[in-house]
N, C-alpha and C positions, 0 to 999 in steps of 0.2 A: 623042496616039497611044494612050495608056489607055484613051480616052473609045472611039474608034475600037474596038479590040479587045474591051474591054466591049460595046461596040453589035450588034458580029458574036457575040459569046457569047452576049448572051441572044435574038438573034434565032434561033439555031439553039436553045436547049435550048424556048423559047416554040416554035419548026416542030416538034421532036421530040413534044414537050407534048399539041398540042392539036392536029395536023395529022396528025401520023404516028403517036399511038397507042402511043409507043416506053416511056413514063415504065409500065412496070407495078407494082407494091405492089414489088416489088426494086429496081429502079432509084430510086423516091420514096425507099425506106430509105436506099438508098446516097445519095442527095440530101443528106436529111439529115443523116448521121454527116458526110457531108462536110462541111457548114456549122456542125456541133459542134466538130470537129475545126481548123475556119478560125476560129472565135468563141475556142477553147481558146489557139490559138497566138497570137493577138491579145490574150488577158489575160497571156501571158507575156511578150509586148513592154510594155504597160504596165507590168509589177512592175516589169520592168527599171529606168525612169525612176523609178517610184515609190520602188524601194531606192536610185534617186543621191540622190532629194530627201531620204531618213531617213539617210543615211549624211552626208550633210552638214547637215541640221538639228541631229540631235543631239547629235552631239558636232563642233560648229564650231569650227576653227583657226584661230588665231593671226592667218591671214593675212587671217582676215575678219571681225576685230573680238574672237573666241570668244563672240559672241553670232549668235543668227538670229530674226529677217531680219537678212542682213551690217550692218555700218557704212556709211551713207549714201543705204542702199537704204530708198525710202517706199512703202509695200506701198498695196494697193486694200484699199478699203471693201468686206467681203464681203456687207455689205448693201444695197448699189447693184444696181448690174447682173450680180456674178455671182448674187444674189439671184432676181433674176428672170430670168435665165436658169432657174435652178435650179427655177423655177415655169414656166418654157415647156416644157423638158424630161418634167417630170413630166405637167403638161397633154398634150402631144403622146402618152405614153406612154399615157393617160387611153382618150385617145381612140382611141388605135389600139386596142386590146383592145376597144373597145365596135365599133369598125367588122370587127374579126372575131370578134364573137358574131355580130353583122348576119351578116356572111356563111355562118356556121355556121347559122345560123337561117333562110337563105334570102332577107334581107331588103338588097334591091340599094340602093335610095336613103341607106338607111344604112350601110352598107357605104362606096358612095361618098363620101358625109358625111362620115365618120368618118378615112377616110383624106387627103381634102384638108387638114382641120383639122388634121391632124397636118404636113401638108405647110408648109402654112401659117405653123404655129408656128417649124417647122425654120428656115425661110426667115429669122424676124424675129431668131431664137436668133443665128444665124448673120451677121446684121448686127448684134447687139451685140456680138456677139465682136467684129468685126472695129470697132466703134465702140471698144470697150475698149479694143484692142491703140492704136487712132490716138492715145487720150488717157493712153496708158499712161505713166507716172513714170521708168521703166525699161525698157532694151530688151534682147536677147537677149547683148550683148555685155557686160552689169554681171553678169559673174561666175558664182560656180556658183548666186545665187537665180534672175538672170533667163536662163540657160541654161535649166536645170530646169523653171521655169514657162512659155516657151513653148514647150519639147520636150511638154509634155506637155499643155497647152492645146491650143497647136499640132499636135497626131498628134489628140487630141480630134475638134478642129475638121476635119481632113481627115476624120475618120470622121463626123460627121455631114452633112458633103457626099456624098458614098459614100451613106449609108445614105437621105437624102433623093431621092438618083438610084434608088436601088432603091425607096423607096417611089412614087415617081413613075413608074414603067414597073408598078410592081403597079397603081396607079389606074388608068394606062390599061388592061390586062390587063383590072381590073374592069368598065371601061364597056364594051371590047367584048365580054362575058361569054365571058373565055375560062375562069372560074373555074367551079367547081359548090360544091355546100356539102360533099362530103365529098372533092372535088380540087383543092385549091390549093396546091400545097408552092410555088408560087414567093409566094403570099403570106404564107407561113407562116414562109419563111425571112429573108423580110424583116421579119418584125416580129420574129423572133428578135432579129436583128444590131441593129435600133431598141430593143429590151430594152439589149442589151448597152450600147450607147452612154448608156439613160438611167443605168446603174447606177454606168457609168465617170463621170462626172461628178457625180454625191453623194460619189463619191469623192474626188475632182477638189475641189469647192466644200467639203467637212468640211477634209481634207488641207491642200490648197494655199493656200487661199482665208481659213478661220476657224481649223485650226491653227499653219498655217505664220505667220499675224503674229503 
């Protein structure tokens, strides 16, 4: 049903866009404050998880050993796979900023380059997530560590599906040039939300990953 409603929203702001002429320098402004303001209230749902994780790392009761990681619990190797996660991320991020210079610069085959390779990377990220979670030690129900860690993996990983969907309707957007070099807020604001997602996971991988063991 999200997918659904998603599909009808950007198909009418994409007809406003570039068919009806509707987006002028106020409307783009208001585009974006809005997507500052959806990226703002989205680091305030993260703190949220991120203060259960320090409220109970730090100072750990009784009930869970008063050590963290709990008693019993066998945390991941931060140098496996969220390692390289943490190296597809940044890669994807790499690339997307080089595929909107491309587009600032006028330069389409890069442009397009640029943004697959980001797609790309999202794709394999997002299957080691989900390989990690399969071979994981602990599951969602071992207490307040494995609550924490996939409440916040887990909202992660919803956001860089989300954000991979958006980057994939701006690729196509690219091919059919509905973009120009100084009109593209709908790919501007998708590589925004692609920023945010790389930044929440350095987070994510320092935090959860190499200080939380």
């Amino acid at each position: 049903m999200i997918i659904v409603i998603a599909s009808f929203w950007w198909r009418d702001v994409i007809r406003e866009a570039t068919f009806e002429g509707s987006h002028t320098v106020i409307v783009q402004n208001g585009l974006r404050y809005g997507m500052l303001l959806f990226i703002l209230s989205e680091i305030m749902l993260f703190f949220a998880f991120f203060w259960g994780f320090f409220h109970s790392s730090l100072n750990p009761v009784s009930e869970i050993g008063s050590i963290w990681p709990p008693k019993g619990i066998i945390t991941m190797n931060p140098w496996l796979i969220p390692l390289l996660n943490t190296i597809l991320l940044l890669t994807s991020g790499a690339a997307l900023t080089w595929s909107h210079a491309a587009l600032v610069g006028g330069i389409l085959l890069e442009t397009i380059t640029g943004l697959l390779l980001t797609i790309i990377l999202a794709v394999i990220f997002t299957l080691c997530q989900v390989y990690e979670y399969i071979n994981a030690p602990f599951d969602i129900s071992d207490g307040i560590y494995g609550s924490t860690f996939y409440m916040l993996t887990g909202l992660h990983g919803m956001h860089v599906i989300i954000g991979t969907i958006f980057l994939t309707v701006a690729l196509y957007r690219a091919v059919v040039h509905h973009y120009t070099t100084n009109r593209h807020i709908g790919y501007e604001t998708s590589a925004w939300y692609w920023h945010f997602v790389d930044v929440v996971w350095i987070f994510l991988f320092l935090v959860i990953y190499f200080w939380g063991n």
